[in-house]
N, C-alpha and C positions, 0 to 999 in steps of 0.2 A: 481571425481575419478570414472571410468567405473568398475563394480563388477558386474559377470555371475557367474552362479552355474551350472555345466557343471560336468561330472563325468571324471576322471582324472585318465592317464594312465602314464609309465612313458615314453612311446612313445611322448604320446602326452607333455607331460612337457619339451622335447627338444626341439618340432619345439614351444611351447611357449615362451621359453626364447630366441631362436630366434628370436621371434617378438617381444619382450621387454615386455611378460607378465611373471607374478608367481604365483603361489598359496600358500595362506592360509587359515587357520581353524578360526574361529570367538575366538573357546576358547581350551583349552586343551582336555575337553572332547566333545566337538565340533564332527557332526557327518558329516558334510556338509564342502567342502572346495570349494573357490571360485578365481576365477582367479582375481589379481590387475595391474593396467594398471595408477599409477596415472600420475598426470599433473606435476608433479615438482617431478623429480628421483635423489635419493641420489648415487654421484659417490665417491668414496676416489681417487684425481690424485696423480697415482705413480709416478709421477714425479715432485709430489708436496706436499709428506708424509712429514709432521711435526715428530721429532721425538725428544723430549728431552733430556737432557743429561743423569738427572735420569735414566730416562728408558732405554738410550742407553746402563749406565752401567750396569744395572739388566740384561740384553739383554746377555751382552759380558760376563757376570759375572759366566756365569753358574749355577745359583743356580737352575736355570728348568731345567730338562731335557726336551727339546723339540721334538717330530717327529710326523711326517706328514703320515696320514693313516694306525698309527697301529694298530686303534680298533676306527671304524669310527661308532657303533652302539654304544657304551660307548659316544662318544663325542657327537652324536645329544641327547642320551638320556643326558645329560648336558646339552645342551641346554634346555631341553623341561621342567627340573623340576624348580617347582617354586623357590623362591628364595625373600632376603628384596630387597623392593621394587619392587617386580617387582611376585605379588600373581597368576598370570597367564600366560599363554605363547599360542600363536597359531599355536602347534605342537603338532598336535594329532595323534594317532596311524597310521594312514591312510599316516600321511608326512615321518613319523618316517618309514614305508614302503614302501615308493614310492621314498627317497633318499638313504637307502638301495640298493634296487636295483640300483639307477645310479650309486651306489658307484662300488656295480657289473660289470658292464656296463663301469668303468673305465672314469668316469663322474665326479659322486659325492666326494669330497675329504673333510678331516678334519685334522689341526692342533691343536698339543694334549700338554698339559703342566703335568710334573708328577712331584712331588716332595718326594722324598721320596719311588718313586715308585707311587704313591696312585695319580691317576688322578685329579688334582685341577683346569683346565681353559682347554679352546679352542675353538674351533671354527670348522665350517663346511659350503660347496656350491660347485657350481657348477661349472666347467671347462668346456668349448666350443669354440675351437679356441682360439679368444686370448683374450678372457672375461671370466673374473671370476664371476659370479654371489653370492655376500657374503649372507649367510642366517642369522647365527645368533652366539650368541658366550655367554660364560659364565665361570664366575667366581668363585671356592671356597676360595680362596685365595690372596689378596692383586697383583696385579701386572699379574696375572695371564694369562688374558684373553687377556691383553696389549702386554704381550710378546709374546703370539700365534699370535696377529694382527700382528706385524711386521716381526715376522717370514714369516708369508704368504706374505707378500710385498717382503719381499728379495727374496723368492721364484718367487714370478709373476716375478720381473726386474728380473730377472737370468733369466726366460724360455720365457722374451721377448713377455708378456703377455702386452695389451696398456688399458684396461677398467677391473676398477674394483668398479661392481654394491654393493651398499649400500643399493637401494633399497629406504628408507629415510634415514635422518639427525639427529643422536642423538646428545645428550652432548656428551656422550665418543667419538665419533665418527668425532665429531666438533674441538676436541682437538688436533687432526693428521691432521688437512685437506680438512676432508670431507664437503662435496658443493652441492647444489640442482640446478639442470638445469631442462630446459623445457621438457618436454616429447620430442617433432621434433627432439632436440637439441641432445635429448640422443638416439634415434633411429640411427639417423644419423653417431652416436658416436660406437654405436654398430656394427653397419651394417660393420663399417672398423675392426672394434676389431675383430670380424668372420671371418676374413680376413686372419687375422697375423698369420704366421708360428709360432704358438707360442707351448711350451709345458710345461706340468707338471712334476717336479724336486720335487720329495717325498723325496730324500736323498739327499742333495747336495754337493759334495766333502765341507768341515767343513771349510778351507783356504777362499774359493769362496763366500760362505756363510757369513764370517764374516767381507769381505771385503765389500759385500752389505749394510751387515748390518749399518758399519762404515759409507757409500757413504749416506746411509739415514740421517742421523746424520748432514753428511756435503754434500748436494747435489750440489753444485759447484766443490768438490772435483774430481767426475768419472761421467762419462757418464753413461746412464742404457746399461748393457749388452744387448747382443741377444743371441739368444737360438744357440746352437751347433749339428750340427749333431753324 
């Protein structure tokens, strides 16, 4: 894996994820953040999202209330706090500012879960053409962080989005789908995703949406949509 310590703007963090690099922090209170470039990049194929039944009904069930970039500094700070298993995060104040602004910038996007009102899971990344680059996502909640993931898939297949970066390969993450290719392999892969007419759907009419959702469930059922002018 290639790792430089480079001072990091948020200019400069677009034309990186154009090249198929990221940045992160060694640790949360980490002062230094470094750009990663590995050999084997974790993708989720949307068009190859596992989705269980369970989950599908939790999904259609409404018990989250789900939306997409209500309070996208609420959701990376989710991310960034510790949590069991998992006593560190490399999301330090510096990332937590510098996805801020793309969120400004009409970039950086995050899927929110609230139950109750009270924010329990989601998730946050980046939008570029038609690659989502995922960052990171979190749970207070059972089911939580699961239902924000496939929320943001129905979303990418609706706005016609073709590459969605994992970055690496977790358990949770292995259980939908997700697959590690070659570094060449994902470049390559990108390079068309930048490509694609694609766009970000924060609201999506509720019918459209659940119809996706279903298609994930049974992906023989509907083709993946395209984005609409």
């Amino acid at each position: 894996m290639s790792r430089r310590h480079v001072e990091i703007t948020s200019e400069l963090m677009v034309r990186a994820y154009r090249h198929g690099l990221f940045p992160m922090a060694e640790t949360r209170r980490g002062e230094r953040l470094y750009w990663l470039d590995p050999e084997q990049r974790g993708i989720l194929p949307l068009d190859g999202f596992h989705l269980p039944r369970r989950l599908e009904r939790t999904v259609l069930s409404d018990r989250f209330e789900v939306a997409a970039d209500r309070d996208f500094p609420a959701a990376i700070a989710g991310c960034a706090e510790a949590g069991p298993g998992r006593e560190d995060t490399w999301i330090n104040s510096q990332i937590e500012t510098l996805f801020s602004e793309l969120h400004r910038m009409g970039l950086a996007h995050s899927v929110e879960c609230r139950l109750d009102g009270a924010l329990v899971g989601g998730l946050y990344g980046v939008a570029i053409g038609g690659a989502f680059f995922g960052e990171s996502m979190f749970s207070r909640v059972r089911d939580a962080s699961k239902v924000a993931l496939v929320h943001l898939v129905a979303r990418l297949r609706l706005g016609g989005f073709r590459l969605l970066d994992t970055q690496f390969v977790t358990a949770h993450l292995a259980q939908f789908g997700a697959v590690e290719i070659p570094r060449d392999r994902y470049k390559l892969r990108l390079t068309e995703a930048l490509e694609a007419p694609a766009r970000w759907i924060a609201a999506p009419e509720p019918d459209a949406l659940r119809v996706a959702v279903q298609a994930l469930g049974r992906p023989e059922a509907a083709p993946r949509p395209h984005p609409t002018s």
